[in-house]
N, C-alpha and C positions, 0 to 999 in steps of 0.2 A: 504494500500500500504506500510505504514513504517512497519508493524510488517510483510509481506511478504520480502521486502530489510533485513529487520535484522534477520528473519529465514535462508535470501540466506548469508548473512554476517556468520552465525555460521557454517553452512555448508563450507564454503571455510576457515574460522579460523580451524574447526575439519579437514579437507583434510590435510592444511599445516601442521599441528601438526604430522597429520598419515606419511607426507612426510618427516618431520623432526626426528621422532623414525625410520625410514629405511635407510633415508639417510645421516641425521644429521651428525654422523661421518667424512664426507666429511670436513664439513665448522672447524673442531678441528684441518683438515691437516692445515687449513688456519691460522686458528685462537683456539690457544690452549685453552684459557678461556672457548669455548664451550662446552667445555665435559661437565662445572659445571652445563650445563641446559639441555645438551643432556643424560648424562649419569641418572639423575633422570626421563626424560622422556621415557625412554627406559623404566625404572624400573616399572615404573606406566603402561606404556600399558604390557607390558608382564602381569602385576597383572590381569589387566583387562582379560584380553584373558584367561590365566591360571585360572582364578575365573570365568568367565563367567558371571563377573559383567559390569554395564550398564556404558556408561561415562558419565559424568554428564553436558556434550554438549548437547548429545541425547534429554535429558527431555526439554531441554533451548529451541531448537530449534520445540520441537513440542509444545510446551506452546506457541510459539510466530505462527507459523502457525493457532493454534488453538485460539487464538487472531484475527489474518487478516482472520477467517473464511476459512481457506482452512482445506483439513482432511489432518488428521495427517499418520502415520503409526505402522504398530507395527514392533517391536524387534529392533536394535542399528544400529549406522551410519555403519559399515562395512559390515551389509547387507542392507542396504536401497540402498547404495550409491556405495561399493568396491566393493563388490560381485558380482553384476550382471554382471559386467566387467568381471571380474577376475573367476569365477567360475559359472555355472549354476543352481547348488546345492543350498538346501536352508543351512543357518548357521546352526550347532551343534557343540556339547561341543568336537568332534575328529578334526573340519576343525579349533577350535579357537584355540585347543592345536598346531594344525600347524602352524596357523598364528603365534603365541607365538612365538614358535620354531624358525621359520622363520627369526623371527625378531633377537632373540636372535645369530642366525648364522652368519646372514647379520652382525652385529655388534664383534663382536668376530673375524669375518672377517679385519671388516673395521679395528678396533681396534689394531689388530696384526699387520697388514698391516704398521697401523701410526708407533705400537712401533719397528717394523723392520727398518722401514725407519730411525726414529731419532738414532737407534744405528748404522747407517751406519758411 
């Protein structure tokens, strides 16, 4: 049961993190000091997506599944868990470039947005 609780605990730690590299931006209008943690987490998932490398949640959280005896799954948390929502496609290296993108726009967005406002 605890390695089940703490497989569900990395799963909602890797969600916030996915919510905080798209929306992050948001909490800088608030509070400027944020960029210093949003702006490096932007950097790290674009890498991820753009590389097509795995996070290193991923592993954490099927090691502890695979612990409390339940099966694991294969390939990374935004198609186990994003994707089915979001897209009915399976993940490849053209939907992660988007994601990437994606993210990168949303942010560039958010970003301009902030520095507009403060030079009002």
């Amino acid at each position: 049961m605890f390695y089940r609780l703490a497989a569900d605990a990395v799963v909602l730690l890797h969600l916030g993190f996915v919510i905080f590299v798209i929306a992050g931006a948001l909490l800088v209008f608030r509070w400027r000091w944020m960029a210093l943690l949003h702006l490096p987490a932007v950097v790290w998932a674009v890498l991820l997506e753009f590389r097509g490398w795995l996070c290193p949640l991923t592993p954490l959280e099927l090691k502890l599944r695979a612990a409390g005896g339940q099966a694991g799954y294969s390939g990374g948390f935004v198609e186990q868990y994003i994707l089915p929502v979001l897209y009915p496609a399976e993940l490849d290296s053209n939907l992660q470039i988007a994601l990437g993108s994606f993210v990168i726009m949303i942010n560039i967005a958010l970003y301009g947005w902030l520095l507009w406002r403060l030079k009002k």
